[in-house]
C-alpha positions in Angstrom: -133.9 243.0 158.0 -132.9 246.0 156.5 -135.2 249.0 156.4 -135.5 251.4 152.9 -135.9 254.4 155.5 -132.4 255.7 156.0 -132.1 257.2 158.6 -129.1 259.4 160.2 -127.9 259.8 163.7 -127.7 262.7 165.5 -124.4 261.6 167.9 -122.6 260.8 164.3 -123.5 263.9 162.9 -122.5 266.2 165.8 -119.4 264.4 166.0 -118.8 265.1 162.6 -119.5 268.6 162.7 -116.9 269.4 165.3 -114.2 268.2 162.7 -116.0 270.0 159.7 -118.0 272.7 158.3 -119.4 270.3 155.7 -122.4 267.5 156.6 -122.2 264.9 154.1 -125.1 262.3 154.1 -123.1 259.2 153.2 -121.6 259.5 156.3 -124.3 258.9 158.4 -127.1 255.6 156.9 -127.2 253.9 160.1 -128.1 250.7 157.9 -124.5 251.3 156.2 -122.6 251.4 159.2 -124.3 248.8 160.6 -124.1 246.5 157.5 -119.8 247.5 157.7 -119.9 246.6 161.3 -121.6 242.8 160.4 -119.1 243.0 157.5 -116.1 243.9 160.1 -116.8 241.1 162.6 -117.1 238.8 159.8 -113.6 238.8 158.6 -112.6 240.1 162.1 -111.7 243.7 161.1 -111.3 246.4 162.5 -113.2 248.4 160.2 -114.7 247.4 157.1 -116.5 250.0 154.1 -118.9 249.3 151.1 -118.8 250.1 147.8 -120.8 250.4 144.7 -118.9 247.4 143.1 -115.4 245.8 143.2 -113.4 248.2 141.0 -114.6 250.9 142.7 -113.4 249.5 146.1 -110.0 249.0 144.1 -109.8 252.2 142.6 -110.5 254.1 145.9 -108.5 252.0 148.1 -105.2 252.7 146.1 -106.0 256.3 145.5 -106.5 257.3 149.1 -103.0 255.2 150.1 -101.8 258.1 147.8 -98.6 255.8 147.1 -95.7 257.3 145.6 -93.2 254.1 145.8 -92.4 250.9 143.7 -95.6 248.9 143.2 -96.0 244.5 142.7 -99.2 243.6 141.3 -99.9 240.0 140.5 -102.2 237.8 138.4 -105.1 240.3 138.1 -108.9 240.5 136.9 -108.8 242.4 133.9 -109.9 245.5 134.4 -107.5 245.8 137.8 -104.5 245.0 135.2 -105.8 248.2 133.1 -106.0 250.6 136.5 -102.6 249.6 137.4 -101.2 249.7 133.7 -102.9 253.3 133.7 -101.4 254.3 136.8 -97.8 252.9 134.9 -98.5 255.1 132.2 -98.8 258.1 134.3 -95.4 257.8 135.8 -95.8 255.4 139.1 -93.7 252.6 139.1 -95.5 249.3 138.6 -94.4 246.0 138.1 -96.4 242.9 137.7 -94.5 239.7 138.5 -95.6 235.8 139.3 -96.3 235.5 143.4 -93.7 233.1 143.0 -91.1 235.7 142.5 -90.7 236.7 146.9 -86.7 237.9 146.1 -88.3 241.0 145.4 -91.1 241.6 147.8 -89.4 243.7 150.5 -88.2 246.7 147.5 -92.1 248.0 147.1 -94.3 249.9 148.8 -97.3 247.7 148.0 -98.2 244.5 147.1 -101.5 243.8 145.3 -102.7 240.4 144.5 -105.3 238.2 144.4 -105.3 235.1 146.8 -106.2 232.6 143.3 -105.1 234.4 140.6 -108.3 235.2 138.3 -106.8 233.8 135.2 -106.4 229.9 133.0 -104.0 228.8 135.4 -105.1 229.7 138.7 -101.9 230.5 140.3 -102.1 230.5 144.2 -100.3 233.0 146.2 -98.2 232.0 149.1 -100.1 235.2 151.5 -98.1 233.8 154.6 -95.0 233.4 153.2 -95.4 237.2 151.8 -96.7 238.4 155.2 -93.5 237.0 157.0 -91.1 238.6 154.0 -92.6 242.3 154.6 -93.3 242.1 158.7 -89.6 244.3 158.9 -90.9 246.3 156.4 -92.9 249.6 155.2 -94.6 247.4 152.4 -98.4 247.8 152.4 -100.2 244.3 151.2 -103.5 244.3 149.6 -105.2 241.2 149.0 -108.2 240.2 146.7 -109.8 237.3 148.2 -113.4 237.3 145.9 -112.5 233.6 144.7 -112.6 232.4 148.7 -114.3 235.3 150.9 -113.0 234.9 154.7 -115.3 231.7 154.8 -112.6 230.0 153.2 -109.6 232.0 153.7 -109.2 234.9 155.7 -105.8 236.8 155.2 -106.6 239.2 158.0 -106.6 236.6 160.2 -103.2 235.5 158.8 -102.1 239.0 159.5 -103.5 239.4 162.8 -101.2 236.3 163.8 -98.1 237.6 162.4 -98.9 241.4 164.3 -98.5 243.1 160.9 -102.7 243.6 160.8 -101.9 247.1 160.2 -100.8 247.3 156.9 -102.7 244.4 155.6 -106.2 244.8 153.6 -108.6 242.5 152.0 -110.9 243.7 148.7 -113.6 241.7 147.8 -116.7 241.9 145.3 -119.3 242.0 146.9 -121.6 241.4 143.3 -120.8 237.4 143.8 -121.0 235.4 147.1 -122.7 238.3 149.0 -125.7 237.7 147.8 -127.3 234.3 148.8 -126.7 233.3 144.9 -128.5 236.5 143.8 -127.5 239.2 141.3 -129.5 242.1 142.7 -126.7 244.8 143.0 -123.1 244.9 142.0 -120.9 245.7 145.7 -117.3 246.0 147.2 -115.6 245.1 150.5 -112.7 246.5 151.9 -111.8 245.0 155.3 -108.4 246.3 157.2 -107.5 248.6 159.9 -109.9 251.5 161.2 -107.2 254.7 160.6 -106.3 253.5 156.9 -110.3 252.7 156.1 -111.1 255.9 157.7 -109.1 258.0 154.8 -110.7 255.7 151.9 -114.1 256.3 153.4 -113.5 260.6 153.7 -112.2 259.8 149.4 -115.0 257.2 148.8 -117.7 259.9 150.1 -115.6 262.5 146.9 -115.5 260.2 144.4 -119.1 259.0 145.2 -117.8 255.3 145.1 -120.6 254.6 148.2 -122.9 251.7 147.6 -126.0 253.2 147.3 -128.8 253.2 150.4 -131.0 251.5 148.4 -128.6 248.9 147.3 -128.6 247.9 151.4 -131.2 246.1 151.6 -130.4 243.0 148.7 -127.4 242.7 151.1 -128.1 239.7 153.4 -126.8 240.4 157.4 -126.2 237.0 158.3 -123.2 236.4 155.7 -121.2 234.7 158.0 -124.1 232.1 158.6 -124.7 232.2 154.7 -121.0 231.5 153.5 -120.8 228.6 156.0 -123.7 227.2 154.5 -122.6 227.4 150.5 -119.3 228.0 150.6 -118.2 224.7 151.4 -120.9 223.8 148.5 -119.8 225.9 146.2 -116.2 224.1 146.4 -117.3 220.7 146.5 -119.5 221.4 143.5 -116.7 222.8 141.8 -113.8 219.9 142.5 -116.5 216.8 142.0 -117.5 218.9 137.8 -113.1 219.7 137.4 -112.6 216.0 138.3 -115.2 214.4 135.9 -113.9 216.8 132.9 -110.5 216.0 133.9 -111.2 212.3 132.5 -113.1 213.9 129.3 -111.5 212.8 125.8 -112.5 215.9 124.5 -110.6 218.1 127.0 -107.5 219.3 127.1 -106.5 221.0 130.5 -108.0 221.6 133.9 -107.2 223.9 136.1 -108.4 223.9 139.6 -106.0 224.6 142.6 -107.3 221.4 144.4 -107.1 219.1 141.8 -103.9 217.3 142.0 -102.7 218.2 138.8 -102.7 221.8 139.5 -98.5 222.8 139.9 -99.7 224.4 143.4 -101.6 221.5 144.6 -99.5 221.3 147.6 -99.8 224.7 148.5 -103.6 224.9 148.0 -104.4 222.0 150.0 -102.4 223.8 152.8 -103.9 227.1 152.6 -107.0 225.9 151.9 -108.4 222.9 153.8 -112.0 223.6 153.7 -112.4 224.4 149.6 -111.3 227.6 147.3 -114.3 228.6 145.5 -116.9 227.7 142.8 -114.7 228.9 139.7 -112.5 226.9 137.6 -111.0 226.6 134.0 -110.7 224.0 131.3 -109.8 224.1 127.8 -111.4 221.8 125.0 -109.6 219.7 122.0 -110.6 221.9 118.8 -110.5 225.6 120.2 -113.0 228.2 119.7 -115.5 225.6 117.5 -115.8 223.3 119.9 -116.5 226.2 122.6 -119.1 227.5 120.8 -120.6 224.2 119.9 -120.4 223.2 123.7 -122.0 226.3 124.9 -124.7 225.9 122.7 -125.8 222.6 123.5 -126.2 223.1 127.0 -129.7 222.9 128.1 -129.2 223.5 132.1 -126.0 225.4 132.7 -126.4 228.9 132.1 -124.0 231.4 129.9 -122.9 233.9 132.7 -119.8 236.4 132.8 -120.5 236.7 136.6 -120.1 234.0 139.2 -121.6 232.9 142.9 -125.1 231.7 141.7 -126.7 229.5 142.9 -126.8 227.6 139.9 -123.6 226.4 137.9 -122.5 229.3 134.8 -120.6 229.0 131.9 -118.1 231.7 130.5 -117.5 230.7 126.8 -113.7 233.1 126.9 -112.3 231.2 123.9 -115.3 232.0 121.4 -114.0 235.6 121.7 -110.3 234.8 122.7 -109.7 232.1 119.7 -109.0 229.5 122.1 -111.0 226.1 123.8 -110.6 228.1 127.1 -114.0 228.1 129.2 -114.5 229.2 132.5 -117.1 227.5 135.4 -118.4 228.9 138.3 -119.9 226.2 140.4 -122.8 227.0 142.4 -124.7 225.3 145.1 -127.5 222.9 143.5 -127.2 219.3 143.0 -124.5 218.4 141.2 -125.7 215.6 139.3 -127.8 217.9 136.5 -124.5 219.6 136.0 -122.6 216.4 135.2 -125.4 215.7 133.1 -125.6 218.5 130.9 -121.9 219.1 130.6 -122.0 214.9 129.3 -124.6 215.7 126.8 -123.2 218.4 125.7 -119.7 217.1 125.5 -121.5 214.8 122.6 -121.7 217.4 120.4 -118.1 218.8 120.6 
């Protein structure tokens, strides 16, 4: 359990002081750098650091590489498209692409994707196919893997087999699976090797991007144990609800990467044997109404923008994007009252 004393060490902070005339605090929770070490055996790291939410980890990560070269980005989460369109717009060289499109891989300094693309069709990137394209080269390869956490897919792994684990990091949000299917605290992970995470933590402690002492203790140690337990559930959850909507008169499209339908199928079964997550997307027959009218007439499901509850949520997109898109994030519980309420409430569409 983790204490709300935090405490500092006086090793770290001696060794600290030898290297600088200024003591900064953040440096030294002990319940920090032991919740990074939990973190970093985890995804078998060599260094992993916190942060007070996803973007945040995103934003510090890319600042302190300090890149100056050609940049991919691919099938992004909204507000990472905005960061990279903002560092476009200030004269870096961006490009986002398909992670289909490899001819061009080996031209950029960095590659930044995410491992199921957050977005209606779910694209799946091809990480060890990309690892193997940029092993002869300088190209730096950040991957987000929220959707999966190393549970279910662990690119440092990947990495750590093809000997390119130095240039290879991993950014999750820590605000959804981290939590045992709470919503105490938002977070962020980023997992890679100790020289490159020891420059994001020195701009991390300037920018003030930490995660919060306090915010330690709503973060559970045992997350390895924990993912075992619901991550598996999480995907089941998610396939068994994709499958039964797939049948649905009154839906258009599903879009799940291990349904069989889904243009990656192949690839997604490969990469991920063991399940890829609790979120999914579908679209209903008569657009934005018939969103609304769904949404409404649920009397389980939750409405949630957020995902990695315990309980199944609902993200109504096409009421404000003038579509029948919606999105699901599975959680844990027993299916059946899921399948129930979506039934009933498919009556009303």
């Amino acid at each position: 359990m983790i204490t709300k004393v935090h405490r500092c060490t006086a090793d770290l902070v001696k060794a600290y002081v030898k290297k600088s005339d200024e003591i900064y605090a953040r440096y030294f929770y002990q319940e920090e750098i032991k919740q990074e070490g939990v973190l970093a055996e985890y995804a078998g790291s060599e260094a992993a650091a916190l942060f007070n939410c996803g973007m945040a980890a995103i934003t510090t990560t890319l600042k302190a590489l300090d890149l100056s070269g050609p940049i991919l980005a691919s099938t992004l989460y909204s507000q990472s498209k905005k960061f990279f369109e903002s560092l476009k717009e200030k004269g870096l060289l961006v490009q986002f692409i398909n992670p289909a499109q490899y001819d061009i891989l080996s031209t950029t300094s960095l590659i930044f994707l995410e491992t199921i693309g957050n977005g209606f069709e779910m694209s799946v990137a091809d990480i060890p196919t990309i690892m193997e394209m940029i092993k002869e080269t300088d190209t730096i390869l950040i991957v987000d893997n929220t959707f999966l956490t190393p549970c279910l897919f662990n690119p440092i792994e990947i990495a750590k087999e093809k000997r390119i684990e130095s240039k290879v990091l991993m950014i999750e949000s820590g605000t959804k699976y981290y939590q045992a299917g709470g919503d105490m605290i938002t977070a962020g992970i980023v997992y890679g090797p100790k020289e490159k995470l020891k420059r994001i933590k020195e701009l991390r402690a300037i920018l003030g991007t930490y995660l919060q002492p306090t915010s330690l203790e709503h973060f559970p140690v045992e997350v390895s144990r924990i993912h075992q337990k619901v991550m598996p559930k999480h995907s089941e959850n998610a396939l068994k609800i994709a499958q039964y909507l797939e049948q649905h008169p009154k839906v258009e499209k599903v879009r799940y990467p291990l349904l069989k339908s889904h243009p990656q199928y192949e690839l997604a079964k490969k990469l991920f044997p063991n399940g890829c997550g609790g979120v999914f997307y579908f679209s209903l027959k008569g657009g934005p109404k018939a969103v609304t009218r769904f949404a409404d007439s649920l009397q389980y499901c939750k409405i949630s923008g957020s995902f990695g509850f315990a309980d199944t949520r609902i993200l109504p997109l096409g009421a404000l994007q003038d579509n029948g898109v919606l999105r699901i994030a599975a959680g844990f519980e027993n299916i059946e009252k899921v399948i129930k309420d979506f039934k009933q409430a498919l009556k009303n569409v």
